[in-house]
C-alpha positions as CSV (number, residue, x, y, z in Angstrom):
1,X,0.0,0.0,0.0
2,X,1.3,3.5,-0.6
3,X,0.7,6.0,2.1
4,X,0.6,9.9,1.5
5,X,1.1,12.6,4.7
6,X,-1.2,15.5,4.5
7,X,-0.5,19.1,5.8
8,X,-2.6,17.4,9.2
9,X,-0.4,15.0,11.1
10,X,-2.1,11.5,11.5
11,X,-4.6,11.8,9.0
12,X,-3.2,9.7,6.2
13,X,-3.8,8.9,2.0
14,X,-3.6,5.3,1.9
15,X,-3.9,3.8,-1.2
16,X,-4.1,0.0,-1.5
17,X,-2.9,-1.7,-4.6
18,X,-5.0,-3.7,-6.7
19,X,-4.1,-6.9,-8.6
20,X,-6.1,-6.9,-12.0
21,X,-6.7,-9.2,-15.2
22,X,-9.1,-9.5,-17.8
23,X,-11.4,-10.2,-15.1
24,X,-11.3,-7.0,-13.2
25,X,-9.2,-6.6,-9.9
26,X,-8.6,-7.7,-6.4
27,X,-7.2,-5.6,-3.6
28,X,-6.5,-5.8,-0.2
29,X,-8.1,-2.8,1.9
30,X,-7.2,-3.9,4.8
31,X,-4.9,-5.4,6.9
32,X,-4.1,-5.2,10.6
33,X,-0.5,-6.7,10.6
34,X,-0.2,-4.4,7.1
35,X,-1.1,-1.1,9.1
36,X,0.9,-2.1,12.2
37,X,3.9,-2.4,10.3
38,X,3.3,1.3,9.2
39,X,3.0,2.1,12.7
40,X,-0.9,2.6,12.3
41,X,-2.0,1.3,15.3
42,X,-5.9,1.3,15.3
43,X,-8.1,-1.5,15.6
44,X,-11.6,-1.4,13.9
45,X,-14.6,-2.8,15.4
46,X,-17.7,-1.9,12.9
47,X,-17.7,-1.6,8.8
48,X,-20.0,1.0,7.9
49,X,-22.0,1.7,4.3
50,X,-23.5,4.6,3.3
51,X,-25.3,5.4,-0.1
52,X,-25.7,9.1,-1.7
53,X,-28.0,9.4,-4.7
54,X,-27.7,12.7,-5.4
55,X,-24.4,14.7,-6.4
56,X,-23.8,17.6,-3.8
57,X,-24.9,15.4,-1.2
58,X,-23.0,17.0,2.1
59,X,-22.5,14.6,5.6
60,X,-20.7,15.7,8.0
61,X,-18.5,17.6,10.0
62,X,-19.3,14.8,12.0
63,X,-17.3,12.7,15.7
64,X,-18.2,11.2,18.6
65,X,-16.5,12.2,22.0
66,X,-14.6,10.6,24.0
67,X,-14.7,7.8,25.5
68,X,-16.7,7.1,22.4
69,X,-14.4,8.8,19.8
70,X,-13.5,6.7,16.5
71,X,-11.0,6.5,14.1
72,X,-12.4,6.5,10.6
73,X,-10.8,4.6,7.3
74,X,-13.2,5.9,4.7
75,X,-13.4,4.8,0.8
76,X,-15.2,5.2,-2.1
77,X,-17.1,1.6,-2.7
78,X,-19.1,3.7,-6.4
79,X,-19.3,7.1,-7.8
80,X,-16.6,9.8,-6.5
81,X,-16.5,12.1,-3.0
82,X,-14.4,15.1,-1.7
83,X,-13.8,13.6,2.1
84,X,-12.5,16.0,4.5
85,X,-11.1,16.3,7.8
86,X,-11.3,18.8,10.4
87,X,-8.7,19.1,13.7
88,X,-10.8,20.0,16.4
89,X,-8.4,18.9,19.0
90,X,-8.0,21.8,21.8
91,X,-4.4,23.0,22.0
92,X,-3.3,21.8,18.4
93,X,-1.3,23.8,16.7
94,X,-3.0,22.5,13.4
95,X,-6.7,23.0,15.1
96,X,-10.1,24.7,12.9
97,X,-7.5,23.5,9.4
98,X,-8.9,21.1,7.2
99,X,-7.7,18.5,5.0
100,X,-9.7,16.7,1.6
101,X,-9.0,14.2,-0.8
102,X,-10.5,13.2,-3.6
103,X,-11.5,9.5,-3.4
104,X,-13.2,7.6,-6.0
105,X,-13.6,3.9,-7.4
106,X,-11.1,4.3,-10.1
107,X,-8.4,5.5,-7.3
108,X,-8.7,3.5,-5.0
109,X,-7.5,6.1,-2.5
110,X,-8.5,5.8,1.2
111,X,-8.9,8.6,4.0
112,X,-7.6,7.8,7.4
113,X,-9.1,10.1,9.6
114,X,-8.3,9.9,13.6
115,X,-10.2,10.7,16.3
116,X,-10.4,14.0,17.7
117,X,-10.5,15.0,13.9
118,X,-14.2,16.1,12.2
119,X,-15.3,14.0,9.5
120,X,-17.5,14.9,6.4
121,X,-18.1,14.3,2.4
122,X,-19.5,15.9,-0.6
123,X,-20.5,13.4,-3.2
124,X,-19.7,14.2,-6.8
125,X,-21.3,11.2,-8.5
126,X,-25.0,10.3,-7.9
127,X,-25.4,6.7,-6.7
128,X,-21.9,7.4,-4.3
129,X,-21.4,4.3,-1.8
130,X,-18.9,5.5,1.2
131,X,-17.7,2.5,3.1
132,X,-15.6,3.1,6.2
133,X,-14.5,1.2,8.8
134,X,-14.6,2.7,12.4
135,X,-13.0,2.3,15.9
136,X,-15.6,1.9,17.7
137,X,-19.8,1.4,18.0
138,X,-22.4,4.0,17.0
139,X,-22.9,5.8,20.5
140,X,-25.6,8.5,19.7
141,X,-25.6,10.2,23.4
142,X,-21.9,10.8,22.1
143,X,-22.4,12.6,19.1
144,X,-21.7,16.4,17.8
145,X,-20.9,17.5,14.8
146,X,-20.0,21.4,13.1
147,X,-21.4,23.1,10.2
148,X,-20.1,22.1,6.9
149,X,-19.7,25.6,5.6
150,X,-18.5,27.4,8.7
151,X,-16.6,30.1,7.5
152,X,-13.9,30.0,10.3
153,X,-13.3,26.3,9.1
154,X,-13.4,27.8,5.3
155,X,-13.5,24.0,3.3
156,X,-13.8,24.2,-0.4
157,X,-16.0,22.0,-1.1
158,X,-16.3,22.7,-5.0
159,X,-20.3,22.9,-4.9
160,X,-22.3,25.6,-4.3
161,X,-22.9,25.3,-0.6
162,X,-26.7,27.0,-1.0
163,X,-27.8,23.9,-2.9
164,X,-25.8,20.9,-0.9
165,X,-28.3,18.7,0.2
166,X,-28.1,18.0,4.2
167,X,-29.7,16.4,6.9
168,X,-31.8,18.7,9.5
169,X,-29.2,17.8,12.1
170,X,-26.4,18.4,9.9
171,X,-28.7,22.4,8.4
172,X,-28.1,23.2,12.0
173,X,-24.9,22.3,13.4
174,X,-23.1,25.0,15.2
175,X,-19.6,27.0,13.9
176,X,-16.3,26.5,15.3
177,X,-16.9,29.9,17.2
178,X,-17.7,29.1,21.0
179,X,-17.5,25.4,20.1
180,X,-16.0,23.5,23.2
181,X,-14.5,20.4,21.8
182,X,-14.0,17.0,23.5
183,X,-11.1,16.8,22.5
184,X,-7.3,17.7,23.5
185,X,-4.1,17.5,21.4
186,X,-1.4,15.0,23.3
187,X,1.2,16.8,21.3
């Protein structure tokens, strides 16, 4: 696999390779011995899969606090997504700064996104499947997430964020202004 640092430290490009023929491909994804050798030392509990029928579908900035928080290893399964990454750890020197990468079928590239980090996509493709693997369970009470266009944050998401399509909780998710994170940056 080949791994790419981003301008965030931890959150990672990983791209797996893929073994093809004239009957199409196989790759590994994922591999714990693999990602321990890299010294990525996570262990994922629960596989997520997430459809998006409509291009300029937004989720996100979403996390879960701790002792809930998750590591997230997010790909494109169909279609194409700009997935993005937000530190929100207090005390970070790299905290509020974004990263995104383009991730799609054809590339194959995955988006390793720790926690104490926002998650969120835009899909670019309609019919977009997002798998991702996470850390640990769904823990709703845990929950929080920040507004996708906040213009302290100031992504680029490459639509025109007055027609993104969003979920009510996501229409009404607060701004990195006053926001009291969960999180704290070990440094």
């Amino acid at each position: 696999m080949n791994i790419e640092e981003t301008a965030l430290p931890g959150v990672l490009i990983i791209t797996p390779k893929r073994f093809g023929d004239d009957r199409g491909f196989f790759s590994e994804t994922y591999n714990a011995q693999s990602f321990a050798e890299a010294d990525i030392a996570m262990t994922f509990v629960q596989d997520n899969h997430s459809l998006s029928e409509h291009v300029g579908t937004v989720r996100g900035l979403h996390f879960q606090a701790p002792p809930r928080a998750q590591d997230k290893l997010v790909r494109c399964g169909r279609g194409a997504l700009f997935d993005v990454a937000v530190d929100i750890r207090k005390g970070s020197p790299t905290y509020g700064q974004w990263v995104g990468a383009e991730l799609t079928f054809e590339n194959a590239k995955m988006l390793l996104v720790p926690a104490g980090f926002a998650h969120g996509f835009a899909t670019r493709a309609p019919g977009t499947e997002i798998i991702y693997k996470c850390s640990d369970t769904y823990a709703p009470e845990t929950e929080g997430a920040l507004h996708f266009a906040d213009p302290a944050i100031g992504i680029d998401w490459g639509l025109d964020q007055t027609t993104a399509i969003l979920s009510d909780k996501d229409k009404t998710a607060p701004g990195l202004v006053g926001f009291d994170s969960p999180f704290t940056y070990e440094g």
